[in-house]
C-alpha positions in Angstrom: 0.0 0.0 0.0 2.8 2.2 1.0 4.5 1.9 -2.3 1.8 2.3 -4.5 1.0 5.6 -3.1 3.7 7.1 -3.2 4.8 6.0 -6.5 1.4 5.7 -7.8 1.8 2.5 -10.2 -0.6 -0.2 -11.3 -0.8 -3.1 -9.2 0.8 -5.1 -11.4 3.6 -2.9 -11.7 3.8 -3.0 -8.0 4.1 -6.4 -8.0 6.7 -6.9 -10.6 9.0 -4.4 -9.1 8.6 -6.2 -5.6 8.9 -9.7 -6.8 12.2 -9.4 -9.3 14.5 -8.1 -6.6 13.5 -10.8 -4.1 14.3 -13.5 -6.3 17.3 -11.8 -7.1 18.9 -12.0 -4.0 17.4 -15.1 -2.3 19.7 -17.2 -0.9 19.3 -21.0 -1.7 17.5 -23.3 1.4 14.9 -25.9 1.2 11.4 -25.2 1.2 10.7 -27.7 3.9 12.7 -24.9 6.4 15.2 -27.0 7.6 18.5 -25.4 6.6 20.4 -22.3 8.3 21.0 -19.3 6.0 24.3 -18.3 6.5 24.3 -14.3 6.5 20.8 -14.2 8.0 21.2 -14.9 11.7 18.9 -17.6 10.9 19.7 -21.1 12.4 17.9 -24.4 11.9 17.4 -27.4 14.1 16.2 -30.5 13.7 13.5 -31.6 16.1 12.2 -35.1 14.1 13.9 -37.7 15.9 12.2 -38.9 19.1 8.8 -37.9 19.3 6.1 -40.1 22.0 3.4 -41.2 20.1 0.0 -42.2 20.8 -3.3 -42.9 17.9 -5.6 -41.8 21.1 -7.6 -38.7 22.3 -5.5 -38.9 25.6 -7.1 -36.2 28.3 -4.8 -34.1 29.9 -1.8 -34.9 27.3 -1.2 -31.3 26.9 0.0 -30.5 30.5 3.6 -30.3 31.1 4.0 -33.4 33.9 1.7 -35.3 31.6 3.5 -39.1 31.8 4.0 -40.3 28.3 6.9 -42.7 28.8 5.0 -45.8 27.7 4.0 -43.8 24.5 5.7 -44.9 20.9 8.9 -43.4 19.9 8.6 -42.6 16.6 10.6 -40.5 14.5 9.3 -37.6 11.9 7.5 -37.9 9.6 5.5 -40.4 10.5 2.2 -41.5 9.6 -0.6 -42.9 11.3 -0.4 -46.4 9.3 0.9 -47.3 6.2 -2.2 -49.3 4.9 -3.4 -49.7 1.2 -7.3 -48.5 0.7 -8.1 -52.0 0.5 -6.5 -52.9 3.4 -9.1 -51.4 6.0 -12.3 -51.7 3.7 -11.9 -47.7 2.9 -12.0 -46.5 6.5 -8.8 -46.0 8.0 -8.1 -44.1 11.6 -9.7 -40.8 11.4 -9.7 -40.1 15.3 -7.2 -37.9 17.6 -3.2 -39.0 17.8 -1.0 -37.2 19.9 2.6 -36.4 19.2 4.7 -35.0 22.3 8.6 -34.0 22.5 10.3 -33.0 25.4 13.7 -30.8 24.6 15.1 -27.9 26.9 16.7 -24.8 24.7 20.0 -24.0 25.4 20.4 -20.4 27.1 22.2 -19.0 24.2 19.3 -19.0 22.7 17.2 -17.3 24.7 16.0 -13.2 24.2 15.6 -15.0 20.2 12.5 -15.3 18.2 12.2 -19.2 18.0 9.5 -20.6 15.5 8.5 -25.1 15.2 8.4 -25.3 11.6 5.8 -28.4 10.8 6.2 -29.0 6.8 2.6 -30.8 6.7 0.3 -32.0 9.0 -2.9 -34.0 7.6 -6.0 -32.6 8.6 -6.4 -30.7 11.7 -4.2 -30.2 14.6 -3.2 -27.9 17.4 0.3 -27.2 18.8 0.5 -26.7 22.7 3.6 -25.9 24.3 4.2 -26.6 27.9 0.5 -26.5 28.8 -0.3 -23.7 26.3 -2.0 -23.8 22.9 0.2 -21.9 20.4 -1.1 -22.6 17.3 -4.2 -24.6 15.6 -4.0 -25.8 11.9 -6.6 -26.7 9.5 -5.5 -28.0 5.8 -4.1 -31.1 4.5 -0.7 -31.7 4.3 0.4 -27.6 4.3 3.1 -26.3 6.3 2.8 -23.5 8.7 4.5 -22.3 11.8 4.0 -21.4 15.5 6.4 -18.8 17.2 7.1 -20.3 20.8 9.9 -18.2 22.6 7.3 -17.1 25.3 6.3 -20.7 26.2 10.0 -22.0 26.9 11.2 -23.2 29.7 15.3 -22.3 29.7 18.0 -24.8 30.2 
């Protein structure tokens, strides 16, 4: 908006002008997030290995001293099942499942704007972060982001 008044150009103009410096300049990453960008002060880490699982609507899973050591480990991604169409008569799962990692940031990281990067969820979900819901997603397999530097607990 600022730019179009005060250079008063078409949209399309606008748009053109915005969008050919930007790719000029990108730097190279992959679009799944997971790469730093040297220059940036960005920094990426790896949270996929050893999630608890559970294919349940567990109450209370959520809170912080919730006790999910008899959950699955799995690692990410992961999918509910792996099961042809055939393979359940049409219906597979379609209830709750619970993912839940426990990992304690490092202090040199604190007073930074820290993000959890999911590259696709199926379906719906919400993200809660010691005991508070950060983010809720509805779409199937789209990525999106929840910034959770508030909700840490420092190690």
């Amino acid at each position: 908006m600022l730019i179009m008044d005060s250079f008063r150009l078409p949209s399309l103009a606008i748009l053109l002008l915005c969008s050919l410096p930007i790719f000029a300049v990108q730097p190279q990453y992959s679009t799944a997030g997971f790469y730093s960008l040297p220059g940036t002060g960005r920094q990426a880490y790896s949270l996929n290995l050893a999630w608890r699982f559970i294919k349940s609507d567990v109450p209370g899973a959520e809170a912080v001293t919730f006790d999910d050591r008899k959950w699955q480990v799995v690692s990410l991604p992961n999918g509910l099942e792996y099961l042809p169409v055939e393979a359940s008569g049409g219906i597979n799962y379609q209830g709750t499942a619970w993912y839940r990692k426990h990992f304690t940031p490092g202090v040199a990281l604190k007073g930074k704007q820290l993000f959890l990067y999911f590259e696709a969820v199926m379906g719906k979900c919400q993200v809660w972060v010691n005991g508070v819901q950060v983010a809720e997603h509805f779409g199937g397999f789209l990525p999106f982001s929840a910034e959770i530097s508030q909700y840490l607990y420092w190690g």
